[in-house]
C-alpha positions in Angstrom: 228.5 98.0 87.1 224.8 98.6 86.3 224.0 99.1 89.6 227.2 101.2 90.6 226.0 103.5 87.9 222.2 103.8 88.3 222.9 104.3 92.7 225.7 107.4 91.5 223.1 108.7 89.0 220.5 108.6 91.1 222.4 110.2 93.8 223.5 113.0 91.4 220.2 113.9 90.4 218.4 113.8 93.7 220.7 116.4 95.1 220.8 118.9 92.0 216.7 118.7 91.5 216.0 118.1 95.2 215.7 121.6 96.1 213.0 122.3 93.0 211.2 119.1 93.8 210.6 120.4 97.2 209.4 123.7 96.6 206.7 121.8 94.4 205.8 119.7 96.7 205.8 122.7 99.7 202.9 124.6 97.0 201.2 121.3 96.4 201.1 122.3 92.5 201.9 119.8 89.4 205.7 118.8 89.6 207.7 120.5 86.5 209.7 117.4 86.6 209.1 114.1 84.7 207.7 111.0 86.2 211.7 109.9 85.6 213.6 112.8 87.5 210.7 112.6 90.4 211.7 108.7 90.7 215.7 109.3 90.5 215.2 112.1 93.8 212.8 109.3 95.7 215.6 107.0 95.1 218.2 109.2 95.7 216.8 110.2 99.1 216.3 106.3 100.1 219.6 105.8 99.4 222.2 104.7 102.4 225.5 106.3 102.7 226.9 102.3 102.5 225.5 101.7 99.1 226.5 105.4 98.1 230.0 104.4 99.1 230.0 100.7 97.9 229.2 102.7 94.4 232.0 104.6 94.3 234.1 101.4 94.9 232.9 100.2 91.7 233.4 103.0 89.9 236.8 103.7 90.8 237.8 99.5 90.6 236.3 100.2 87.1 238.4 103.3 86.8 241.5 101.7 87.6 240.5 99.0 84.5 240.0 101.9 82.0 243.2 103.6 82.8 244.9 100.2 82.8 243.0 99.5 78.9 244.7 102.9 78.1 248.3 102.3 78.5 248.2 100.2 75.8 245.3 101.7 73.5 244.6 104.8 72.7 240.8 104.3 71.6 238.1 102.1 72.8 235.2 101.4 70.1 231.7 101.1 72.7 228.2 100.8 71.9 226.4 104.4 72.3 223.2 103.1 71.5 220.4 100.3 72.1 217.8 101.9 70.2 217.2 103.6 66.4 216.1 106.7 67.1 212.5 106.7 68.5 209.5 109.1 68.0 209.9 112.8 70.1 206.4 111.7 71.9 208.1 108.7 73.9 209.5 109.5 77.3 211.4 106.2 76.7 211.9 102.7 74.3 209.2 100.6 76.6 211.4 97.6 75.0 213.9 96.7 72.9 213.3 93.8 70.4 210.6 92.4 72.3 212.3 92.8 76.2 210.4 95.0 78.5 212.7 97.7 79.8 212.2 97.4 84.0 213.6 101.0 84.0 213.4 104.1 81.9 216.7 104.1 81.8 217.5 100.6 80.8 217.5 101.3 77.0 220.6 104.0 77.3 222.4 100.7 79.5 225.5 99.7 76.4 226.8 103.9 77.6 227.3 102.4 81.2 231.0 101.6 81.0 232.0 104.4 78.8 229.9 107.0 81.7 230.5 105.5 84.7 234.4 105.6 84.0 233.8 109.5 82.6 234.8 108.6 78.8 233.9 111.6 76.3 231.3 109.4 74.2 230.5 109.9 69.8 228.2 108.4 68.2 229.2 107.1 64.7 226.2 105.4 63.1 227.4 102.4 61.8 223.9 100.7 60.6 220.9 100.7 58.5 216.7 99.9 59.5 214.1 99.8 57.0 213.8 103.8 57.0 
């Protein structure tokens, strides 16, 4: 599922920023984009149309689950978080209780199922820290 999700996301985002990451590149200027986005469009460009497609499998055999989980509930109570909220300066939780995140996007990784099978998502805080 993991990987399903991060090969459609970075998909996505290559071809919506694509066209503004080019013209930066074309005027050999500072990219506006974050480190993260310019690393989603590399990927997304490197991808093959087999993995693309072999994604979307996934996705929809996940699909297929969810709608089958929802003809006898009405709900499903997920994880939204990983993470208390973190200061505004980080880009991203560099870990999470001690284990090194090997992508920036790792941390958001509980929202996976709920995402890739396009659930509306709350958050509900549930929990206390020392703050």
């Amino acid at each position: 599922m993991w990987n399903s999700w991060t090969t459609i996301r970075s998909k996505l985002l290559s071809d919506q920023f694509l066209t503004e990451y080019s013209e930066t590149k074309v005027f050999n200027s500072e990219p506006p984009l974050k480190p993260e986005i310019l690393w989603e469009i590399n990927r997304g460009i490197a991808l093959s149309n087999e993995s693309i497609e072999e994604a979307k499998e996934i996705a929809n055999e996940w699909n297929s689950c969810v709608t089958n989980l929802f003809t006898k509930y009405d709900v499903l109570a997920l994880p939204s978080t990983q993470v208390w909220p973190f200061p505004a300066e980080w880009r991203w939780p560099k870990s999470i209780a001690g284990h090194k995140m090997d992508t920036y996007h790792r941390w958001m990784q509980v929202v996976v199922p709920g995402t890739l099978a396009g659930l509306p998502c709350v958050t509900i805080p549930v929990g206390f820290n020392e703050n």
